[in-house]
C-alpha positions as CSV (number, residue, x, y, z in Angstrom):
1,X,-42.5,-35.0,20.2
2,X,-41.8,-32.8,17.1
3,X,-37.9,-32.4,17.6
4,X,-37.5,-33.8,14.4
5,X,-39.5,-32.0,12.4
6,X,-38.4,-28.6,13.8
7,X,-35.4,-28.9,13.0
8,X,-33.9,-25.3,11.9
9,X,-31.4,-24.1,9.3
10,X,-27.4,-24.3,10.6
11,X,-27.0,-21.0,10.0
12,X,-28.8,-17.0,9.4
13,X,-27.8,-14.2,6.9
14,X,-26.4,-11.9,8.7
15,X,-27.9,-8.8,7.2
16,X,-31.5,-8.3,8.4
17,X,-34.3,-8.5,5.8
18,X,-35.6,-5.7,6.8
19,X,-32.9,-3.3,5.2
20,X,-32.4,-5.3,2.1
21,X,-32.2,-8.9,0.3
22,X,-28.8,-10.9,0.3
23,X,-27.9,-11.4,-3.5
24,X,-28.6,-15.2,-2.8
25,X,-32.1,-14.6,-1.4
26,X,-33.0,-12.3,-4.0
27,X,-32.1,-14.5,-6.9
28,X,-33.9,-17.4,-4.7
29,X,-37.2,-14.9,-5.1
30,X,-36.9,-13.9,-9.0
31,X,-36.9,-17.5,-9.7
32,X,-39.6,-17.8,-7.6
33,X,-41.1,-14.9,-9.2
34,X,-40.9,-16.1,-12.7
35,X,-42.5,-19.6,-12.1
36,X,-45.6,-17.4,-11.0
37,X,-45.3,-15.3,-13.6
38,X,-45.3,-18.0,-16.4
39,X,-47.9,-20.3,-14.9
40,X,-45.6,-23.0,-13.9
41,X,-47.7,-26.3,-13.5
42,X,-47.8,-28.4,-10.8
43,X,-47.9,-32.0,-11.4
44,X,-50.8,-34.2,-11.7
45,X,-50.9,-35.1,-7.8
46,X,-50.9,-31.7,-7.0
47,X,-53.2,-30.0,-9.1
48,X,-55.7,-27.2,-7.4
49,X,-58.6,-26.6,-8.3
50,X,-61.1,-23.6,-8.4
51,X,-59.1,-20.5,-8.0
52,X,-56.1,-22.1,-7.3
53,X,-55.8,-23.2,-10.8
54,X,-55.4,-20.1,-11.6
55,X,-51.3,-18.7,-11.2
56,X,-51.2,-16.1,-7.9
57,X,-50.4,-13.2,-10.6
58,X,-53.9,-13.6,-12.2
59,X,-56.1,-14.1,-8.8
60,X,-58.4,-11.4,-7.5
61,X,-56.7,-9.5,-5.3
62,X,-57.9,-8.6,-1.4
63,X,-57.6,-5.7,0.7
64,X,-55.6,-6.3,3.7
65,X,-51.7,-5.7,3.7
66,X,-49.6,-8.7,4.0
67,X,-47.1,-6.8,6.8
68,X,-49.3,-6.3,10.3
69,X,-51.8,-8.5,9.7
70,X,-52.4,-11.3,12.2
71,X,-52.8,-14.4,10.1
72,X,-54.5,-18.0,11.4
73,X,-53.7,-20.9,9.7
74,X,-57.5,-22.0,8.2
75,X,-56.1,-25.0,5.6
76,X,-52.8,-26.7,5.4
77,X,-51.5,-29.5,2.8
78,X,-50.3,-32.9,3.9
79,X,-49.1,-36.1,2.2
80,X,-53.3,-37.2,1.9
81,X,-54.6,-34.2,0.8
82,X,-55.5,-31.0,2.8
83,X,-57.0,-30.7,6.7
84,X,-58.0,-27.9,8.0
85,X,-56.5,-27.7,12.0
86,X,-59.3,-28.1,15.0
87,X,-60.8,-24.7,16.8
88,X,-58.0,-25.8,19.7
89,X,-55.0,-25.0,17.8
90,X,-54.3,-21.1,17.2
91,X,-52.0,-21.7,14.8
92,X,-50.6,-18.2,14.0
93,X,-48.1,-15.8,12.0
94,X,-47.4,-11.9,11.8
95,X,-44.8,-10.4,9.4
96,X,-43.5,-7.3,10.0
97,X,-40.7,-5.4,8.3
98,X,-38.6,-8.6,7.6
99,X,-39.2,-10.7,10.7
100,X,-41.5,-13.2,11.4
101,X,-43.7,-14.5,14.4
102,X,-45.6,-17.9,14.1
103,X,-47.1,-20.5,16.6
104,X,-47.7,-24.0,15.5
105,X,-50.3,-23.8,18.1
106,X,-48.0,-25.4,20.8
107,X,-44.5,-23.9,19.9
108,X,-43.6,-20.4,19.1
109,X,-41.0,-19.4,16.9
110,X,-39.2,-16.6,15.1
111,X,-37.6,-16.2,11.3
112,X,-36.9,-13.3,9.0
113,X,-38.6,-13.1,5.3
114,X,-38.4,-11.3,2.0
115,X,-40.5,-10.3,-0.7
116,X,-40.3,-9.2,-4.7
117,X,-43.2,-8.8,-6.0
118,X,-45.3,-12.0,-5.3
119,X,-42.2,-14.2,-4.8
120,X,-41.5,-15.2,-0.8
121,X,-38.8,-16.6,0.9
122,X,-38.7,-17.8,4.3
123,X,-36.2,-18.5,7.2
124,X,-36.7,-19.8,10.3
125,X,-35.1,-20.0,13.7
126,X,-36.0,-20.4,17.6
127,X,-37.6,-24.1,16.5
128,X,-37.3,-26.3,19.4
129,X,-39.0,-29.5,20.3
130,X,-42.0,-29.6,22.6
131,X,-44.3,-32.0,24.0
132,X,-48.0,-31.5,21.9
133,X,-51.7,-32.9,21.6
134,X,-51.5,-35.3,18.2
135,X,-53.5,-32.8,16.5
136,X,-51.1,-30.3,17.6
137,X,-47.9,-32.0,16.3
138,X,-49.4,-32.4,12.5
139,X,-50.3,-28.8,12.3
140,X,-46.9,-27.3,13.5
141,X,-45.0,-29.7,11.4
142,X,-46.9,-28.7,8.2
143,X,-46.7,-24.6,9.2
144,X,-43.0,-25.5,9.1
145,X,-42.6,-27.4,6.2
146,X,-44.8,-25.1,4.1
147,X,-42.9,-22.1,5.4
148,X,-39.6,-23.4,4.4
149,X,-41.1,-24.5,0.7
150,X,-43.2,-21.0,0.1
151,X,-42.1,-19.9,-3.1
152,X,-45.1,-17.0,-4.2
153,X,-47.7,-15.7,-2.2
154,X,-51.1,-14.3,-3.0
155,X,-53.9,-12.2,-0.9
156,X,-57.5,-13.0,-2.1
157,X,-61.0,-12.3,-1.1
158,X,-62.7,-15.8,0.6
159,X,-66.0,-16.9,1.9
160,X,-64.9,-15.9,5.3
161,X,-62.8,-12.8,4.7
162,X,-59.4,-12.4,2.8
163,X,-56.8,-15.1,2.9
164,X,-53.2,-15.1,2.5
165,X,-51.9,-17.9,0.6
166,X,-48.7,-19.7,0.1
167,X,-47.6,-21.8,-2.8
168,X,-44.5,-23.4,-4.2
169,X,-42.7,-22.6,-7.0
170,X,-45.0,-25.1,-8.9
171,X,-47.7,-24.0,-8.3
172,X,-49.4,-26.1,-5.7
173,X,-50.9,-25.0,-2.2
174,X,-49.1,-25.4,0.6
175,X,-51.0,-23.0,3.8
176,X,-54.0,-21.2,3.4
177,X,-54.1,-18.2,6.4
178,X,-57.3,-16.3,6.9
179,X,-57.2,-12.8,9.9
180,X,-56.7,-14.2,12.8
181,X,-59.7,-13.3,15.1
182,X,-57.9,-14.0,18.7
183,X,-55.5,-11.4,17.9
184,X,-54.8,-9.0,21.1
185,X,-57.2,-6.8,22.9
186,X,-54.3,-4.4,23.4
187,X,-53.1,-1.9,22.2
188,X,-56.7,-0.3,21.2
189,X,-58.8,1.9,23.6
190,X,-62.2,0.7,22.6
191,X,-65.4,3.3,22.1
192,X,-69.1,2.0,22.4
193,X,-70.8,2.2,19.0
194,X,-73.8,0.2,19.0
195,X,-75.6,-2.9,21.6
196,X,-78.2,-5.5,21.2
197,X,-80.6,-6.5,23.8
198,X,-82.9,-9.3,22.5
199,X,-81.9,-8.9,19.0
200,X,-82.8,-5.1,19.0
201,X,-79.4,-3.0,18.2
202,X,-79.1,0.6,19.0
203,X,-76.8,3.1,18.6
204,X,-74.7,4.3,21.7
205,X,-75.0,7.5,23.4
206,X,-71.9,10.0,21.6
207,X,-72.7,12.6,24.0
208,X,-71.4,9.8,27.0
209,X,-69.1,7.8,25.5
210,X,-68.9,4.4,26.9
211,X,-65.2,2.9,26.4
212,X,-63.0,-0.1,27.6
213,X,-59.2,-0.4,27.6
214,X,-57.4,-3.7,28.7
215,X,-54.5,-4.1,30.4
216,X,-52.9,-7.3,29.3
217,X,-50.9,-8.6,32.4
218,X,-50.0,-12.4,31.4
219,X,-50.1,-14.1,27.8
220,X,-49.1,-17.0,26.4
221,X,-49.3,-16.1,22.7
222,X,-48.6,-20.0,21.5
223,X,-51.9,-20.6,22.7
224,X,-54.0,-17.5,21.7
225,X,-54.1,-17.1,25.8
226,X,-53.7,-13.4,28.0
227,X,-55.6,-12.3,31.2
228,X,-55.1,-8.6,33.1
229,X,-57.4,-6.0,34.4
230,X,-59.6,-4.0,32.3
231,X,-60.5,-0.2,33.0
232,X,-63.5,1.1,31.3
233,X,-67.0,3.4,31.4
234,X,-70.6,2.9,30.8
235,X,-71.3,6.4,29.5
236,X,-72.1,7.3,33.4
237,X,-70.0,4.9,35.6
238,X,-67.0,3.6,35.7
239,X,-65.5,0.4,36.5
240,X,-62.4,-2.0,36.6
241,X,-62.3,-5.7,36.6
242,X,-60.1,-8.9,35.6
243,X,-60.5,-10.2,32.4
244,X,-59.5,-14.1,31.3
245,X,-59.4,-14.5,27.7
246,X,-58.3,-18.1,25.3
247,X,-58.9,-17.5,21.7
248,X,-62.3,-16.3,21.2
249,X,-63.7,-17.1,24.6
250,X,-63.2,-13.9,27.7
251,X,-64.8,-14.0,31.3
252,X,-64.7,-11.1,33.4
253,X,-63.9,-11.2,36.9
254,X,-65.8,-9.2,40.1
255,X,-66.7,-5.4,39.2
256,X,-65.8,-2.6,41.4
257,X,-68.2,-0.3,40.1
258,X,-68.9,3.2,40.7
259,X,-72.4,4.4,41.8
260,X,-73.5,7.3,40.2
261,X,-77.3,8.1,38.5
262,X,-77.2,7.5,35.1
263,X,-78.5,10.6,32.6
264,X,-82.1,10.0,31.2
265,X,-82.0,7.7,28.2
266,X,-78.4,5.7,29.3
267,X,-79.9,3.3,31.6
268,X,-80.5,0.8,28.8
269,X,-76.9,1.5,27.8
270,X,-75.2,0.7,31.4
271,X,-77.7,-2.8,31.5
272,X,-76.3,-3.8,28.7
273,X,-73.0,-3.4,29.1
274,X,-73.4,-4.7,33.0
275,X,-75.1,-7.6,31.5
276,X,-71.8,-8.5,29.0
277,X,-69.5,-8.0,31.8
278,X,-71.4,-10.0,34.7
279,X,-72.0,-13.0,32.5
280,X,-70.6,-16.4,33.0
281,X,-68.7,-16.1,30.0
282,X,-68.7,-14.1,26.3
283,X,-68.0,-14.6,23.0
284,X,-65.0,-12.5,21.5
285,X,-64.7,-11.4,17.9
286,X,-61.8,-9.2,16.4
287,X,-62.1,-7.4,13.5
288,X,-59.4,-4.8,12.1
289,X,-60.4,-2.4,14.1
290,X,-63.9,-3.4,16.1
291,X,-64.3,-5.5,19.2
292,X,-67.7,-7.8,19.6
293,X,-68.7,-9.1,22.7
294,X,-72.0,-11.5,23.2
295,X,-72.9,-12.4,26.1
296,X,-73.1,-16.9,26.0
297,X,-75.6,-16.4,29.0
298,X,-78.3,-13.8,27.1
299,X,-77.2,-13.1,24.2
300,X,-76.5,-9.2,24.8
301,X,-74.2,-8.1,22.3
302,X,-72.2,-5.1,22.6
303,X,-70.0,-3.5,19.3
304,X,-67.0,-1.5,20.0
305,X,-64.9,0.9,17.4
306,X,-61.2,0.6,17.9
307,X,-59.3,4.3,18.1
308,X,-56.1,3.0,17.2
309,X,-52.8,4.6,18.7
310,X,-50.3,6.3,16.0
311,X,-47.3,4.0,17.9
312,X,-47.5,-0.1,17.5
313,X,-49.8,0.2,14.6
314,X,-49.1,0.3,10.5
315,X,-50.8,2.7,8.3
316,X,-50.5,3.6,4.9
317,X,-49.3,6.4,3.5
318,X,-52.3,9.0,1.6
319,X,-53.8,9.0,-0.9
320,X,-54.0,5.1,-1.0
321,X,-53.6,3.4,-5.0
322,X,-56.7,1.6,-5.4
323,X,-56.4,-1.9,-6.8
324,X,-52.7,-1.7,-6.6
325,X,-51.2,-3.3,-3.5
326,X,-47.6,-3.2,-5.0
327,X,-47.7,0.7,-5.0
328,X,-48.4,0.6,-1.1
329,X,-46.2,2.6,1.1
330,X,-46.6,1.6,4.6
331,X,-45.1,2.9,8.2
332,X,-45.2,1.4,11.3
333,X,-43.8,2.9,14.9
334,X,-42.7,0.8,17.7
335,X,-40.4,0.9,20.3
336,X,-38.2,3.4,18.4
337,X,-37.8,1.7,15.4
338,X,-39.6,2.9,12.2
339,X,-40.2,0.1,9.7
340,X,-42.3,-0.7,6.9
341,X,-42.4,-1.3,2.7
342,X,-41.5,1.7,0.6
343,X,-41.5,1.8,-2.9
344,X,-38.7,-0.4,-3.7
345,X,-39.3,-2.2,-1.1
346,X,-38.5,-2.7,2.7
347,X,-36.8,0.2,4.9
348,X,-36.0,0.7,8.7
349,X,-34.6,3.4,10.9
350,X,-35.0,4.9,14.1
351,X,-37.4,7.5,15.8
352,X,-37.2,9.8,19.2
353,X,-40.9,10.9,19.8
354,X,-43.1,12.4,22.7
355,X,-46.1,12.0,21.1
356,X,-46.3,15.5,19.8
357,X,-42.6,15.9,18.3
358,X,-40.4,13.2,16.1
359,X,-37.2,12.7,14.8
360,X,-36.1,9.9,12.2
361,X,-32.5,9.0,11.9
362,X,-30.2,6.0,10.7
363,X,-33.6,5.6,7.6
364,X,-32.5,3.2,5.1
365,X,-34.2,1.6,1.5
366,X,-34.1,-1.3,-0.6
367,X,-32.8,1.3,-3.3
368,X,-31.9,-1.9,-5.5
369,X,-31.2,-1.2,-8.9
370,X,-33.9,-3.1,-10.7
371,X,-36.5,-0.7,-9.2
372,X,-37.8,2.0,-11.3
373,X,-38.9,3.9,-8.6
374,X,-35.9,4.6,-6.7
375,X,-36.4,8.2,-6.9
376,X,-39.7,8.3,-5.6
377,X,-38.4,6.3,-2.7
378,X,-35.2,8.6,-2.1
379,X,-38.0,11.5,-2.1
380,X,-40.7,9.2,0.5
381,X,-36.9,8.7,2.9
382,X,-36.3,12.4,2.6
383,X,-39.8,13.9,3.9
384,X,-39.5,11.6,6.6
385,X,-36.0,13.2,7.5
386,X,-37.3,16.1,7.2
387,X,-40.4,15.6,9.8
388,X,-40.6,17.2,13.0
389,X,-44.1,17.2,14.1
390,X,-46.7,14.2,14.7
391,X,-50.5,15.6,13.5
392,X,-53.5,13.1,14.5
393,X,-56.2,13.2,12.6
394,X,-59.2,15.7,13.7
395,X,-61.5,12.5,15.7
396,X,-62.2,8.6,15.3
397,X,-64.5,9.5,12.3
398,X,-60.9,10.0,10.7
399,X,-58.2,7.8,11.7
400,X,-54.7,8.7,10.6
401,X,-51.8,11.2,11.2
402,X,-49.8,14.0,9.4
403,X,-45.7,14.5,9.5
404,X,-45.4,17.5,9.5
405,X,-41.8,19.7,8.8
406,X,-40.2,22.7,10.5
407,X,-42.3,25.3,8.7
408,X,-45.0,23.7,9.8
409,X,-46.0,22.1,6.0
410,X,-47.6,18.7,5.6
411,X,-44.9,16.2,4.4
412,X,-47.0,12.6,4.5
413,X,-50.0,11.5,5.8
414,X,-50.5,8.2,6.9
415,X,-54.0,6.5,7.2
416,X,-55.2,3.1,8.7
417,X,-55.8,0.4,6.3
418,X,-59.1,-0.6,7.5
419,X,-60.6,2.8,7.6
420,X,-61.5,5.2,4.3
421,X,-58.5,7.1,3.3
């Protein structure tokens, strides 16, 4: 049982993080801020080593945003040292304009956050006590104490990727989170680019696009788990199916196939993905925005591009600052509420939108006096008032989106992280 060490806070600011810091929370961050800042320490029992030594100021710096990433836990600290948690434990988090997501890997709970500068705060709710594997119990007890202690955060390149890290305010380590790989298959609609067949890779046809789309039906996001129907093409025949997925394992079910004669030259390309599809079971890997399947039987791989939908995703607002992830202005569209970092910080409001039309109403800032950029934040708020038109971007070569205002002139464009803005 983990009961115990679960155990939540008695009681919840009542003004979301989101909109803007409580004057207890911020001072909680400065402090934090400044013990990163100067280099604070830790004591002899905790000192890292390598690039930890190093305050999180002063490391190299990564590329993905610290808001819409999905983050796995790879490395967490306990009273003997650190332990990295088994391949059965999907022990996860996402933070997104203020409020947090996580899974222990057995229990999922729910918390808001804020930020200033590389200082982080955390509080949690929706803890509750479950009945876990050992293995199980020792991770979601240390994603919980290291949550509550998190004092500065850093994002930095690693051998597998970038990770995000957490530290006290001493200094020392507490969780180490690389991208989590088992994020969903949804939202994307997903566009053939390339498949292997006995190690060979070729390029897909772009004159018969072969594409999948999933349809996600049942998940139990605690255990990196979701099943549903997929819909998708071969570049000449269609087909739908079930689909099972755990983490980074998917098996499809029975195909009902269409039956039409394939174009000269894309027979190779409807064996190959037939071959992924009928196969007892296939390897899954997620990155930002491409989809890998391998097929465990034969080892037929097929590499899909992710066109990602202007709702339910973040982008970040054109032209991009390179090498200065502070400066990031980011936007995300969900269910009618518009969130993301401006340049003092958090905002949130509302949005009506058919796809082709928008309004933003009820838009409000961090605007906190100790940022010297509240004007240019007041100016970001105001074009998105003034927006009236949604512009995608001309194909997938481009991915991103315009605001556009009643005259018809560009106000922002947004692009997606992962792309080339």
């Amino acid at each position: 049982m983990i009961g115990a060490a679960l155990a939540g806070p008695a009681s919840w600011a009542d003004t979301p993080a989101s909109m803007c810091l409580s004057r207890s929370l911020s001072a909680l961050l400065l402090a934090a801020l400044l013990a990163v800042i100067l280099g604070v320490r830790p004591t002899a029992a905790e000192e890292p080593t390598g690039s930890a030594a190093l305050p999180l100021a002063l490391r190299p710096a990564g590329t993905l945003p610290l808001e819409g990433t999905p983050w796995r836990l790879r490395w967490y600290l306990t009273s003997d040292g650190g332990r990295t948690p088994g391949p059965e434990v999907a022990a996860t988090m996402r933070l997104q304009g203020g409020s947090l997501a996580a899974s222990g890997g057995c229990t999922a709970f729910r918390g808001s956050y804020g930020t200033v500068g590389r200082a982080i705060a955390f509080r949690l709710k929706g803890l509750k006590s479950n009945d876990c594997a050992e293995q199980t119990t020792m991770v979601q007890r240390a994603i919980v104490d290291g949550l509550r202690k998190a004092a500065a955060y850093a994002i930095e390149p690693g051998d597998d990727g970038d990770e995000l890290v957490l530290s006290s305010a001493n200094g020392s380590e507490l969780l180490r989170f690389g991208r989590d790989e088992a994020g969903s298959l949804e939202p994307w609609r997903w566009r053939l680019t390339h498949y292997s067949v006995d190690g060979r890779q070729q390029s897909a046809s772009a004159e018969f696009p072969a594409d999948l789309a999933f349809d996600v039906r049942s998940r139990r996001v605690a255990r990196a788990f979701e099943s549903g129907s997929v819909l998708g093409g071969t570049g000449c025949n269609g087909f739908r199916a079930t689909f099972s997925r755990e983490a980074s394992v998917i098996s499809f079910g029975p195909l009902d196939l269409t039956d039409a004669p394939c174009p000269d030259g894309l027979e190779r390309q409807e064996a190959a993905v037939l071959e992924v599809l009928a196969a007892t079971s296939a390897h899954v890997f997620l990155a930002p925005d491409e989809l890998t399947l391998t097929a465990d039987d034969g080892g037929t791989v097929l590499e899909y591009r992710a066109d990602p939908p202007i709702q339910g995703t973040t982008w970040l607002r054109a032209p991009v600052p390179a090498g200065d992830r502070e400066a990031w202005t980011s936007l995300r569209l969900e269910e009618g509420l518009a969130t993301g970092t401006g340049p003092c910080g958090p905002y949130a409001g509302s949005y009506v939108s058919d796809g082709l039309f928008i309004t933003f109403s009820d838009l409000r800032g961090s605007d906190v006096a100790e940022c010297d950029r509240v004007k240019e934040e007041r100016a970001f708020l105001a074009a998105m008032r003034s927006a009236v038109r949604l512009e995608p971007a001309a194909g997938p070569g481009d991915p991103g989106f315009s605001l556009r205002g009643a005259r018809g002139e560009r106000v922002l464009r947004f692009v997606y992280p992962y792309g080339n803005p």
